[in-house]
C-alpha positions in Angstrom: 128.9 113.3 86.3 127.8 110.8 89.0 129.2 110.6 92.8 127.3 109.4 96.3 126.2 111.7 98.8 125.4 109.9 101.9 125.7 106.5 100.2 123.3 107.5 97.3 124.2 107.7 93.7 123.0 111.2 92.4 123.7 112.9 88.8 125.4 116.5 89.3 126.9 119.4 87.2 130.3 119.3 85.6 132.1 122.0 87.6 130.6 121.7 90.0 131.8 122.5 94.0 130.9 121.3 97.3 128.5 124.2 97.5 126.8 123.5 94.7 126.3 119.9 95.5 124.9 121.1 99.2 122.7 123.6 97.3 121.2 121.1 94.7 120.5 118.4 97.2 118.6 121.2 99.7 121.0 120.9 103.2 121.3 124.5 105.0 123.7 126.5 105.1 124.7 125.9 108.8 125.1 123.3 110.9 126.8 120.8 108.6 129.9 119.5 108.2 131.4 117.7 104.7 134.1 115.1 104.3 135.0 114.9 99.9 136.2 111.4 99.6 136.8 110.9 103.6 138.4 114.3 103.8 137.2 117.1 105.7 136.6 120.3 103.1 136.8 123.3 105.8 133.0 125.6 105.0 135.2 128.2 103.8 136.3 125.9 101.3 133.6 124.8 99.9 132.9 127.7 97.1 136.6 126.3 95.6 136.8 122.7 96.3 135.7 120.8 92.7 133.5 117.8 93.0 135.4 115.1 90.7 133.2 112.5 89.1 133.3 109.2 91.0 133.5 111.3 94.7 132.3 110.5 97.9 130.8 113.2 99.8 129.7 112.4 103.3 127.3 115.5 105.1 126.8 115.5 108.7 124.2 117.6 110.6 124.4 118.7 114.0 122.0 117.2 116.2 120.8 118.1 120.0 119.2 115.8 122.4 120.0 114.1 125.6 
């Protein structure tokens, strides 16, 4: 199954969820937020919301500065 994360084309599991696909590519477990084909998935979502082929998964990371 393909999809883009952050605008790149990647290979990932059938079955496979949001937190699987945050796992696989190596983002934490914090600080991030995830949009599935320009939707927000909530983090307690992400264990249950499927991954269908073709999606578009945006992650943003918190950042500090000034």
């Amino acid at each position: 199954m393909r999809a883009k994360v952050n605008d790149v084309e990647v290979e990932l599991a059938e079955g496979g969820t949001v937190e699987d696909v945050l796992r696989e590519r190596g983002y934490p477990d914090s600080g991030v937020a995830v949009a599935l084909d320009g939707q927000l998935v909530r983090r307690s979502a992400w264990a249950s919301t499927d991954v269908p082929d073709g999606a578009r998964i945006e992650v943003f990371t918190a950042v500090q500065g000034g």
